[in-house]
Biopython code that builds the backbone (N, CA, C, O; Angstrom):
import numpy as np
from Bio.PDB.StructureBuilder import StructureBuilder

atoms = [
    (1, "UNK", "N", (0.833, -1.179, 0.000)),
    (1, "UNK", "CA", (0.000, 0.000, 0.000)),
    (1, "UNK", "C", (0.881, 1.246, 0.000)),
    (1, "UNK", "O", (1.978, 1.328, 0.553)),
    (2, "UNK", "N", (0.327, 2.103, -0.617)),
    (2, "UNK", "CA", (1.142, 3.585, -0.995)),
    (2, "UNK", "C", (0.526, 4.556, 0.115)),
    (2, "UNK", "O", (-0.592, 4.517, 0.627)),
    (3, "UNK", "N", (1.569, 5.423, 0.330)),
    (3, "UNK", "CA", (1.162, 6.591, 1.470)),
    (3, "UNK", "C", (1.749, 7.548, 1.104)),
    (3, "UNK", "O", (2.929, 7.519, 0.757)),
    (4, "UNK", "N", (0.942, 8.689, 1.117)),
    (4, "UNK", "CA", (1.697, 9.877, 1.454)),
    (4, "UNK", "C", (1.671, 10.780, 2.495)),
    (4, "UNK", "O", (0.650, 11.430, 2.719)),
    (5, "UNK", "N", (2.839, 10.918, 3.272)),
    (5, "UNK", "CA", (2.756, 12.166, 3.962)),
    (5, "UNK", "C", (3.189, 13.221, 4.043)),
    (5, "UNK", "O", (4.302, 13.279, 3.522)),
    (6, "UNK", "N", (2.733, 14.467, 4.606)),
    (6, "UNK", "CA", (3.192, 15.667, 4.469)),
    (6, "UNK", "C", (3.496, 16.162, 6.104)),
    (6, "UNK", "O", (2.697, 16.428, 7.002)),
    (7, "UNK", "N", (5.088, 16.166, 6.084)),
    (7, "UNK", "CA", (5.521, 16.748, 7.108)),
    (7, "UNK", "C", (5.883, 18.232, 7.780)),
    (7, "UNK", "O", (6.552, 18.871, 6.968)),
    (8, "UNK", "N", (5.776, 18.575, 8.346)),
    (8, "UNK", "CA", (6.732, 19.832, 8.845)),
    (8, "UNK", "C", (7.608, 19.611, 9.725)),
    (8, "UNK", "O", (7.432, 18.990, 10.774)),
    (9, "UNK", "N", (8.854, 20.236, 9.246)),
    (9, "UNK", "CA", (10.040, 19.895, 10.703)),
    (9, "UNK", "C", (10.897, 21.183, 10.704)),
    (9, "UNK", "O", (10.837, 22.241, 10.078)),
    (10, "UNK", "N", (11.735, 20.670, 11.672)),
    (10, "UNK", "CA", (12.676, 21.973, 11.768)),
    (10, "UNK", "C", (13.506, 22.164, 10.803)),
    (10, "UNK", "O", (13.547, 21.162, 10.090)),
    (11, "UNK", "N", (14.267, 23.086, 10.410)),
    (11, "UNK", "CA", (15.245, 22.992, 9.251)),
    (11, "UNK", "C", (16.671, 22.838, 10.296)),
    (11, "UNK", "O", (17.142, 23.753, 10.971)),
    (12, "UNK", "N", (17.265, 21.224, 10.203)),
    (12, "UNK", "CA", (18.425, 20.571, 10.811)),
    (12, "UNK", "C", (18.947, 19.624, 9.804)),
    (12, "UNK", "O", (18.239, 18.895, 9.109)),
    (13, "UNK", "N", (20.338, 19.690, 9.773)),
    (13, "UNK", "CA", (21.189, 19.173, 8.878)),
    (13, "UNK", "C", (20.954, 17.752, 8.769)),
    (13, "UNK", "O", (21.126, 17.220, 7.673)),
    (14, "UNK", "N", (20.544, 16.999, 9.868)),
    (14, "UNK", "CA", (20.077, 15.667, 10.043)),
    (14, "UNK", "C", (18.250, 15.019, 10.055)),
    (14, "UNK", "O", (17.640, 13.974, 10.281)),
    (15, "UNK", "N", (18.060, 16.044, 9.764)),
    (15, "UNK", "CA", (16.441, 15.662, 10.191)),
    (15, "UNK", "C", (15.382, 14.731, 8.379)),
    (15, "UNK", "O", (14.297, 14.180, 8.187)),
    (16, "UNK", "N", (16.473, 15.058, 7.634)),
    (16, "UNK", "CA", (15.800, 13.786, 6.716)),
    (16, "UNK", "C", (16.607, 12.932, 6.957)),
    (16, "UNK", "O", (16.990, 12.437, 5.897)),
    (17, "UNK", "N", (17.248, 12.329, 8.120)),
    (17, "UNK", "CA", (18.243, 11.431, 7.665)),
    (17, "UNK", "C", (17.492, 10.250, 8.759)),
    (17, "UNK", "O", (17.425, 9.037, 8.559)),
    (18, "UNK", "N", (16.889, 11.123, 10.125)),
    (18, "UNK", "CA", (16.555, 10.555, 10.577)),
    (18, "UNK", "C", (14.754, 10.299, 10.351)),
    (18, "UNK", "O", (14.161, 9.346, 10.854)),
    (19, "UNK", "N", (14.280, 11.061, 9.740)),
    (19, "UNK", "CA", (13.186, 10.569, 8.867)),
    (19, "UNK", "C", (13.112, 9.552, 8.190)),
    (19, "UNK", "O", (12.132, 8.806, 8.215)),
    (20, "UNK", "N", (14.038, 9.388, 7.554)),
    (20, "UNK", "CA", (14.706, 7.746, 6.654)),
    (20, "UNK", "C", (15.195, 6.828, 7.401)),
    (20, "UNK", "O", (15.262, 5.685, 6.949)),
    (21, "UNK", "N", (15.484, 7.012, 8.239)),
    (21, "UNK", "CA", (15.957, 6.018, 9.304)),
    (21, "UNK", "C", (14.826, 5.169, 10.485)),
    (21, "UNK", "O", (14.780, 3.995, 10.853)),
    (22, "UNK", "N", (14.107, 6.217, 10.789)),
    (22, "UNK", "CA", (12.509, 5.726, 10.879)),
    (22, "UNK", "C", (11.653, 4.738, 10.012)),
    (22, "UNK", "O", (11.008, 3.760, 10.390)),
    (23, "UNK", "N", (11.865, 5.401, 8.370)),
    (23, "UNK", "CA", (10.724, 4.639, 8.149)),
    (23, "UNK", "C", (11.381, 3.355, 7.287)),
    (23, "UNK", "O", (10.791, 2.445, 6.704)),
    (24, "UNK", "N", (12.786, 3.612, 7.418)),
    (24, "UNK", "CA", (13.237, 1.947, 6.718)),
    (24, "UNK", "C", (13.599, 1.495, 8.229)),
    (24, "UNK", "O", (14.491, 0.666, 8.048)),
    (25, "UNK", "N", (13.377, 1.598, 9.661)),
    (25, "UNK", "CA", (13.475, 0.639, 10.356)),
    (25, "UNK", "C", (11.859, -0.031, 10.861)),
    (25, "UNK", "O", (11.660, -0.947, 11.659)),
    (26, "UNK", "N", (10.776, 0.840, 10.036)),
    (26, "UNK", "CA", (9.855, 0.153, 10.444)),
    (26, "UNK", "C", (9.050, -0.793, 9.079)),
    (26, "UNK", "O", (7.953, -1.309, 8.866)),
    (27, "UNK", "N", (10.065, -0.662, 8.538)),
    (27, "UNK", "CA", (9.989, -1.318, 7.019)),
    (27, "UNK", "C", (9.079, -1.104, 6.012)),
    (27, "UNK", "O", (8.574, -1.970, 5.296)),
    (28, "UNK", "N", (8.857, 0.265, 5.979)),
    (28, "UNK", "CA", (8.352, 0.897, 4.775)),
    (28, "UNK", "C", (9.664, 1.188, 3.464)),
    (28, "UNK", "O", (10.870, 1.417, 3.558)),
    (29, "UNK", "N", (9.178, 1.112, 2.845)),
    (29, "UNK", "CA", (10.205, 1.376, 1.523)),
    (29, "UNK", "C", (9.790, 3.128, 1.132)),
    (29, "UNK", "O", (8.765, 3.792, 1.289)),
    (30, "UNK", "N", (11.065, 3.410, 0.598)),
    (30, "UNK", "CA", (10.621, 5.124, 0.365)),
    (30, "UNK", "C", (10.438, 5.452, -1.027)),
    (30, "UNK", "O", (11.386, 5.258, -1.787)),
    (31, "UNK", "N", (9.149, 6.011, -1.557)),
    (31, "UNK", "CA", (9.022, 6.023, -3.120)),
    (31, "UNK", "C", (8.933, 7.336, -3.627)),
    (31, "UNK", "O", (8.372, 7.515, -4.708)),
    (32, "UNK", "N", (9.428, 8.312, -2.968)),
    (32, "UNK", "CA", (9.265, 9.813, -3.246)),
    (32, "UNK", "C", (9.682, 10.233, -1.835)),
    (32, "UNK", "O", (9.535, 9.624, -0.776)),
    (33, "UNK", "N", (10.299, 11.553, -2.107)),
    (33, "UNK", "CA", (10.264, 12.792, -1.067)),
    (33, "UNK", "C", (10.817, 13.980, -1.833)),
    (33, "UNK", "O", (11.773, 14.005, -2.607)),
    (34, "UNK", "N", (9.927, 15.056, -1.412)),
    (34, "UNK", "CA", (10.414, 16.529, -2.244)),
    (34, "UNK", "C", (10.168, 17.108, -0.726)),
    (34, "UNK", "O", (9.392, 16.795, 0.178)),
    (35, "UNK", "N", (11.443, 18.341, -0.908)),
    (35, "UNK", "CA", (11.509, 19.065, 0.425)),
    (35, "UNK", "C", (11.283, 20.514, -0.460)),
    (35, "UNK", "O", (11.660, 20.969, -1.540)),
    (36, "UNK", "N", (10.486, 20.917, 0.610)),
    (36, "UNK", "CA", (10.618, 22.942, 0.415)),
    (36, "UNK", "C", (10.801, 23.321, 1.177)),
    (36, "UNK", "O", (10.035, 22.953, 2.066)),
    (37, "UNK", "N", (11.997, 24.459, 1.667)),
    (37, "UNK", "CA", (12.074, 25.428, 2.631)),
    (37, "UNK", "C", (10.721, 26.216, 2.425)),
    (37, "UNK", "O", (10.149, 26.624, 1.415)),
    (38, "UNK", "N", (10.313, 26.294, 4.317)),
    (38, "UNK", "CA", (9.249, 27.529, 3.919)),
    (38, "UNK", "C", (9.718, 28.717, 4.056)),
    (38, "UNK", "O", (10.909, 28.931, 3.830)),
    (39, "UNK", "N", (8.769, 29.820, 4.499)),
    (39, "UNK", "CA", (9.429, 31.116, 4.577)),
    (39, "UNK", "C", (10.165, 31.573, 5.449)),
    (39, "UNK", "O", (10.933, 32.475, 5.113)),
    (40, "UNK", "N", (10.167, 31.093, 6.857)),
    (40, "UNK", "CA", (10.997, 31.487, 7.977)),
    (40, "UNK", "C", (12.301, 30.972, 8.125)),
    (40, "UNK", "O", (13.140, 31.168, 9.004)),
    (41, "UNK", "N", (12.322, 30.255, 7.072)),
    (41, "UNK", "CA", (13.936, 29.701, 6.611)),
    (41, "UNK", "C", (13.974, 28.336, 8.182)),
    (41, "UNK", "O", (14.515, 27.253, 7.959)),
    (42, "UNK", "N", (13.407, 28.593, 9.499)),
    (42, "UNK", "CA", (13.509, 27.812, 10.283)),
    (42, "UNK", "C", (12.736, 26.206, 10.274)),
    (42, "UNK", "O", (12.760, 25.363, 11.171)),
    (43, "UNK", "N", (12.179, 26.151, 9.160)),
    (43, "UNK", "CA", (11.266, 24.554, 9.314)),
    (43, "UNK", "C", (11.112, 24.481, 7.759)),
    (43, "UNK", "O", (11.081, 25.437, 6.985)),
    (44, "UNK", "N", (11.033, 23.337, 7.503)),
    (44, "UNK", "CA", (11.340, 22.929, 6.078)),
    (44, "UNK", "C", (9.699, 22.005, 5.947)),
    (44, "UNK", "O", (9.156, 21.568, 6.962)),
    (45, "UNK", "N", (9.111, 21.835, 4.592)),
    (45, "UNK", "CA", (7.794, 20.793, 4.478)),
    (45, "UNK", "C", (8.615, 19.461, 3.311)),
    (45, "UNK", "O", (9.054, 19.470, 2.161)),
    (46, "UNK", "N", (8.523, 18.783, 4.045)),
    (46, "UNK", "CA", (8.459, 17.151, 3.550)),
    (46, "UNK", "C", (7.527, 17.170, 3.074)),
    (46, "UNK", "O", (6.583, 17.851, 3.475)),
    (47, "UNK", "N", (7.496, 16.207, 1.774)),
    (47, "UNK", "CA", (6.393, 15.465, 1.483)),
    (47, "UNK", "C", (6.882, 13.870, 0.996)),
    (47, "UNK", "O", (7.586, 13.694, 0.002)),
    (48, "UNK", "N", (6.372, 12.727, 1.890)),
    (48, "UNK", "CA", (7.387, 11.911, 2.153)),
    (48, "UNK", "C", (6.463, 11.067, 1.533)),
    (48, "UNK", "O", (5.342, 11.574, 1.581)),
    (49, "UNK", "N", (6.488, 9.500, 0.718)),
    (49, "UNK", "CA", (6.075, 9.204, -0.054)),
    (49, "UNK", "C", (6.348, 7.800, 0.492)),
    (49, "UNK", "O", (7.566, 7.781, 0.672)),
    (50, "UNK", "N", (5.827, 6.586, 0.857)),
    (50, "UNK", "CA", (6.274, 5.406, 1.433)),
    (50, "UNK", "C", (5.458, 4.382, 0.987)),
    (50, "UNK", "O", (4.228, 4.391, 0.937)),
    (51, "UNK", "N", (6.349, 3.348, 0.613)),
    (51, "UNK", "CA", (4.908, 1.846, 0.571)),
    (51, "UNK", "C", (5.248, 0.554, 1.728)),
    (51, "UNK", "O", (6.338, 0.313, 2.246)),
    (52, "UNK", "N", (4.489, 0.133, 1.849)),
    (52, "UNK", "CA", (4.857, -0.898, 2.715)),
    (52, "UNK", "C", (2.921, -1.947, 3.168)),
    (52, "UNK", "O", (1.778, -1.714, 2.774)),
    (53, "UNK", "N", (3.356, -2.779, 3.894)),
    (53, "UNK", "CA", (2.228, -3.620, 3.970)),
    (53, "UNK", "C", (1.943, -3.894, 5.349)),
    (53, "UNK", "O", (1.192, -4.776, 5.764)),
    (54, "UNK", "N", (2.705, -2.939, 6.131)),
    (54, "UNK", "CA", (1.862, -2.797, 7.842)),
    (54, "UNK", "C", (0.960, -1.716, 7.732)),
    (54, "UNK", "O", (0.668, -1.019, 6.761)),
    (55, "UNK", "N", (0.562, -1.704, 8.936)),
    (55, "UNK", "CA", (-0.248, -0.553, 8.788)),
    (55, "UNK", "C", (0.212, 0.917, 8.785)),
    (55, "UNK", "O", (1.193, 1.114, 9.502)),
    (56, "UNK", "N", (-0.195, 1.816, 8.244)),
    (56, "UNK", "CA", (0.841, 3.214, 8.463)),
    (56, "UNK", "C", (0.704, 3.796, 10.114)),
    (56, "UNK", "O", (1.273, 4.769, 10.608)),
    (57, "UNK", "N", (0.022, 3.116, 10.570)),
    (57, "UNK", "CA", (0.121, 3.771, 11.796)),
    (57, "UNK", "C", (1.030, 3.669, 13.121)),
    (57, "UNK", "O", (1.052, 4.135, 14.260)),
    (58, "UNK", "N", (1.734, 2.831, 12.348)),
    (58, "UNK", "CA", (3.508, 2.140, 13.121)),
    (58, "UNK", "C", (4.468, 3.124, 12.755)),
    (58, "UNK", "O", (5.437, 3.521, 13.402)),
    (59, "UNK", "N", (3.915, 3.594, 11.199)),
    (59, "UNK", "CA", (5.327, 4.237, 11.027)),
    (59, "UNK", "C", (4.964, 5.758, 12.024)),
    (59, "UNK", "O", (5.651, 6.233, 12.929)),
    (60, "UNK", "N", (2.984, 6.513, 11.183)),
    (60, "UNK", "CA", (3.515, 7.592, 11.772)),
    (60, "UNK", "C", (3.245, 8.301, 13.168)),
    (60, "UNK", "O", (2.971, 9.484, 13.371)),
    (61, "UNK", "N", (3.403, 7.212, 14.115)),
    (61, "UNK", "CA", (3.138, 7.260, 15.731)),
    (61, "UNK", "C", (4.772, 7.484, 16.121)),
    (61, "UNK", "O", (5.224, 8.254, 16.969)),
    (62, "UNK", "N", (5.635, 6.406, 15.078)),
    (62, "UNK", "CA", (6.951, 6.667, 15.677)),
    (62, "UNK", "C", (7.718, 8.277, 15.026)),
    (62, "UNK", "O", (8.625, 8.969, 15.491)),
    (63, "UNK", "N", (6.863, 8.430, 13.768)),
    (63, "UNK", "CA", (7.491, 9.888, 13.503)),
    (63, "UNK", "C", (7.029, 10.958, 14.348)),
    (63, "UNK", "O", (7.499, 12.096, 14.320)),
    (64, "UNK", "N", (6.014, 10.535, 15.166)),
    (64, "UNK", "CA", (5.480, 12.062, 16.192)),
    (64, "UNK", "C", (6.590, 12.406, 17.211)),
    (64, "UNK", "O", (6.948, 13.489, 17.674)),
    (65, "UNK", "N", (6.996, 11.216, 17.402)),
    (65, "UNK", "CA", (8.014, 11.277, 18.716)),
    (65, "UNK", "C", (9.374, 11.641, 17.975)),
    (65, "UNK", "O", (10.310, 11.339, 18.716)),
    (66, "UNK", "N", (9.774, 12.137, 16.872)),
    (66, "UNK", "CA", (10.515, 12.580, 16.541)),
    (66, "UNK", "C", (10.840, 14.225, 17.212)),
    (66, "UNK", "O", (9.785, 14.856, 17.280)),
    (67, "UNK", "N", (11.704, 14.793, 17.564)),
    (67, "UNK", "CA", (11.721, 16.083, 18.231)),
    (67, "UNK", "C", (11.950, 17.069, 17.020)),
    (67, "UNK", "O", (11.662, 18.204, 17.401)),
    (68, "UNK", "N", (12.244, 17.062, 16.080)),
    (68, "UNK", "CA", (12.553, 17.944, 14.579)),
    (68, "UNK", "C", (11.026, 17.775, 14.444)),
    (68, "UNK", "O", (10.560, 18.910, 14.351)),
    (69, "UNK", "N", (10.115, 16.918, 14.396)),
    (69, "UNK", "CA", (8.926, 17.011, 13.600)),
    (69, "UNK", "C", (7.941, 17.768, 14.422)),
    (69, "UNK", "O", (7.631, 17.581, 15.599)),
    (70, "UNK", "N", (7.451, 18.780, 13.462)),
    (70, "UNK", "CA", (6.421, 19.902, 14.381)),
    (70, "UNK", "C", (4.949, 19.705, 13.766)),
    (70, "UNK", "O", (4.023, 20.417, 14.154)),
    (71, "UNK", "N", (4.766, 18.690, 12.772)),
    (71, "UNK", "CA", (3.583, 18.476, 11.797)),
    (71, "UNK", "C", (3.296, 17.307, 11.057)),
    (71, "UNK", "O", (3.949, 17.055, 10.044)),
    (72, "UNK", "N", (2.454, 16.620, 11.424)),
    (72, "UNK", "CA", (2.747, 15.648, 10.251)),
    (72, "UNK", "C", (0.805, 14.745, 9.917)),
    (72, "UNK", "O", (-0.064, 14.215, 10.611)),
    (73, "UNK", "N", (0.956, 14.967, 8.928)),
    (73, "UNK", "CA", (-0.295, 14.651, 8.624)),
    (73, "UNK", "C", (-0.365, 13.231, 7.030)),
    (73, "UNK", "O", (0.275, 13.280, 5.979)),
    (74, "UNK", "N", (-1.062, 12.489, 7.343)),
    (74, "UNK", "CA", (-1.574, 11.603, 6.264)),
    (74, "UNK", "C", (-1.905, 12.096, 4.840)),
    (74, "UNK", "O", (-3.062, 11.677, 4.821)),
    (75, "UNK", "N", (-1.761, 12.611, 3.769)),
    (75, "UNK", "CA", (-2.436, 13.225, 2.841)),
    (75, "UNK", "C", (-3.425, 12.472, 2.036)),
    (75, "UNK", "O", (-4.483, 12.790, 1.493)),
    (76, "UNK", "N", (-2.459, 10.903, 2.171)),
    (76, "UNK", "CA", (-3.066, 10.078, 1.500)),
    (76, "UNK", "C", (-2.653, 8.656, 1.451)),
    (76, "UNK", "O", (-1.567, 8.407, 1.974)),
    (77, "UNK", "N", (-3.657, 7.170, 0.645)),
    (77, "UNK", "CA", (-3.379, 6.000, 0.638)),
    (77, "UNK", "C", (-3.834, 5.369, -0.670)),
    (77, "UNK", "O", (-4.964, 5.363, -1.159)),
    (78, "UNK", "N", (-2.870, 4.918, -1.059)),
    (78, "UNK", "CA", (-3.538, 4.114, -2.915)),
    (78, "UNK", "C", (-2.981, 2.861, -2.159)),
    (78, "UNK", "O", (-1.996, 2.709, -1.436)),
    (79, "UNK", "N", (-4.100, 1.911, -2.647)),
    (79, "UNK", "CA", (-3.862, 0.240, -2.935)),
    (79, "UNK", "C", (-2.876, 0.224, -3.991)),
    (79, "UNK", "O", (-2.814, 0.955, -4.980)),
    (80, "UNK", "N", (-2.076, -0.766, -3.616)),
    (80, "UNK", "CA", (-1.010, -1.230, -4.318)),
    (80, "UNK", "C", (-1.559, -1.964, -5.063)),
    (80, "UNK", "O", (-2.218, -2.831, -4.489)),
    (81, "UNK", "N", (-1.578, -2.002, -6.602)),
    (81, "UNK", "CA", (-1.718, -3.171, -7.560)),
    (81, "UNK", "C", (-1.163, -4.168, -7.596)),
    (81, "UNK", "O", (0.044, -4.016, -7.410)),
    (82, "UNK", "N", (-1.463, -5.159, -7.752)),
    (82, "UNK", "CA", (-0.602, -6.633, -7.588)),
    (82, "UNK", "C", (-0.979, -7.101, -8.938)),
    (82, "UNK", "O", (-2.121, -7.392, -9.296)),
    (83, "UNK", "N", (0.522, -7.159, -9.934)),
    (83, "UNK", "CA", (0.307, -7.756, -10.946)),
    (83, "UNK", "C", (1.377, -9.331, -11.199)),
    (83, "UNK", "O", (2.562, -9.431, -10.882)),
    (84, "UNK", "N", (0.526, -10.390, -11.838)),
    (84, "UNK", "CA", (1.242, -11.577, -11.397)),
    (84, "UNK", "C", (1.966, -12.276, -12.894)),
    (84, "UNK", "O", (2.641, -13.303, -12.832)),
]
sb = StructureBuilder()
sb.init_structure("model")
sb.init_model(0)
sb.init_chain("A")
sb.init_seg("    ")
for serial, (resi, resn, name, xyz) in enumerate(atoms, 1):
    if name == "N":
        sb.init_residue(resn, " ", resi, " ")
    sb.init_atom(name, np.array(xyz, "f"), 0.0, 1.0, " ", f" {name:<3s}", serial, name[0])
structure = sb.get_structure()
């Protein structure tokens, strides 16, 4: 199943690293991410793009407890096609 989310975090030299480190230890695979600085130059918007076949709510319970993340919301979920 496909997910997207849209984050807000702080703007820190490490904070997509440990975003990625999150969601490949809860074994989502990563299929997109585009970053924009916003305007206060201090917090940056993710939009983080993941598939995997747990539920998303493993991954984004463990991204709340992230201390860089000030936002983070579901945007969205597509069924994965299974072609054989």
């Amino acid at each position: 199943m496909n997910h997207v989310l849209n984050i807000t975090a702080s703007n820190t030299p490490a904070v997509v690293e440990r975003l990625l480190q999150v969601t490949r230890y809860r074994g989502y695979q990563l299929t997109g991410l585009q970053m924009t600085p916003r305007a206060d130059s201090r917090s940056v918007a993710i939009k983080l793009s993941v598939s995997g076949d747990k539920p998303i709510h493993l991954l984004t319970s463990q991204l709340h407890k992230l201390y860089d993340v000030q936002q983070l919301e579901l945007a969205g979920s597509e069924l994965a096609v299974l072609s054989a």
